[in-house]
N, C-alpha and C positions, 0 to 999 in steps of 0.2 A: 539435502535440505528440502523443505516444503516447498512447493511454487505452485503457483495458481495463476490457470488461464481463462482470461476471460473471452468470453464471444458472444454471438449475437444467440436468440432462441431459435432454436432448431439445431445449430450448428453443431452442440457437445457433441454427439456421436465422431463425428466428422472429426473435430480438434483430439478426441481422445484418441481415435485412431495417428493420427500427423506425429502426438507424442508418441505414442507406442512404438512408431519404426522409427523415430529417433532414440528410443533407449529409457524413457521413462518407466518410471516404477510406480508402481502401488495406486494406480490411477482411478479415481473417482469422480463419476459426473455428477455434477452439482445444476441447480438456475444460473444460466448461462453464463454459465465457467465451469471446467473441471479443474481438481487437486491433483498433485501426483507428485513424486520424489526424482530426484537426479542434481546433478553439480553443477559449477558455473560454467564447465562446457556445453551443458544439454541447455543451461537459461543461453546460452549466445545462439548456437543452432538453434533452437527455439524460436526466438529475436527472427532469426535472419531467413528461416525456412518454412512454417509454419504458413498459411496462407488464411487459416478462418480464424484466427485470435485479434483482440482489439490490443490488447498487451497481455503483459508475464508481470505476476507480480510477486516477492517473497514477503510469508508474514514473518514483523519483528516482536509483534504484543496481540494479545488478546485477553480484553478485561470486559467486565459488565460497568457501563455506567449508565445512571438514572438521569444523571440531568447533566448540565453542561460545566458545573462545579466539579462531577467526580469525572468527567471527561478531559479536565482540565487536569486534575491531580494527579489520574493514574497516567497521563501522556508525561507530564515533569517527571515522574518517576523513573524512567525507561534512561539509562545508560544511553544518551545519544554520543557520546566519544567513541561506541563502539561503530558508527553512519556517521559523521561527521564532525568536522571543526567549527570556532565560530566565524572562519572567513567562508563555510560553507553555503553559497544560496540557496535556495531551496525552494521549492513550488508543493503547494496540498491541492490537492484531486479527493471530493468526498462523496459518497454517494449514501444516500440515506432510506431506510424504511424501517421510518419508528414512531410511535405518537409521540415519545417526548421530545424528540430532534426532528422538525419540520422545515430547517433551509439547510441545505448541507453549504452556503455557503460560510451559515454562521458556527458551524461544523470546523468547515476549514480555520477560521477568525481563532475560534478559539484551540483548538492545535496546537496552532504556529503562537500564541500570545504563552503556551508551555514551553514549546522548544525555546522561544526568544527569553523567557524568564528562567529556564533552567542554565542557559549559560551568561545571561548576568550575573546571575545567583554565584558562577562558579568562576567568571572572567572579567566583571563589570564590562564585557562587552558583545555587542548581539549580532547576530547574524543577520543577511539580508533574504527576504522574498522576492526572486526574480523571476516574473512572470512569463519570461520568454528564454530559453538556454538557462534552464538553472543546473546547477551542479548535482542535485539531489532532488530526485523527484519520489513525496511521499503517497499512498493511499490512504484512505479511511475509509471504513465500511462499516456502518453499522447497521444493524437487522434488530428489531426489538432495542434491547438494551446490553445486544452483542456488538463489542468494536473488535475491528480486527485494523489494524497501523500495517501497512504494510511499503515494503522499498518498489517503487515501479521502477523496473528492468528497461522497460518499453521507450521511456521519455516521449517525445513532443510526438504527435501524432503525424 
């Protein structure tokens, strides 16, 4: 699977080496984070030995949207039975660089207003946003008019 570590600027070097002798593959540095391949054994080592990452995160979508309408629809769209139920809580983390998306809070808002409509839609009943221990911790990244959703590994800081 994909996973992507993020860190501070200067550090890739550093983090891509830490994955390397734990066994990752196909490893690419990126603005602080690098990508690179391996299983749910390398994301727990990872987690737990790794020293210059802020988290590990896996991507589950990557789509372009313009505004916060196709942000919203291509997020409902995404197969969430495959990450969670609706007794599942869930926390969004969003980080933003884009002219059309300038608060990654209302980033986050609108997200979670797809996930809580896609299992109305499918349960008449919604899931909860626990800001503190949630069950399921998502990302959002968008760059331009690139998002990438992704599962954070990492949880609570």
């Amino acid at each position: 699977m994909q996973i992507i570590g993020k860190t501070y600027k200067g550090l890739e070097d550093i983090l891509a080496k830490e994955i390397q002798d734990l066994g990752g593959k196909n490893i690419e540095i990126g603005r602080r984070a690098i990508s690179f391949e391996g299983n749910k054994t390398l994301l727990y080592k990872a987690n737990l030995c790794c020293r210059t990452a802020t988290r590990f995160l896996m991507p589950i979508a990557s789509f372009s949207a313009k505004n916060a309408d196709e942000l919203y629809e291509q997020t409902k769209k995404i197969d969430w039975t495959q990450y969670m139920n609706v007794k599942t809580t869930f926390l969004i983390d969003s980080t933003v660089y884009s002219e059309s998306f300038t608060h990654s809070q209302f980033v986050s808002y609108r997200v979670k207003d797809a996930i809580v409509d896609y299992w109305m839609e499918r349960t008449n009943q919604r899931p909860s946003v626990k800001l503190e221990g949630a069950d399921l911790y998502l990302n959002v990244h968008i760059a331009g008019d690139r998002v990438t959703l992704s599962l954070d590994s990492s949880g609570e800081s």
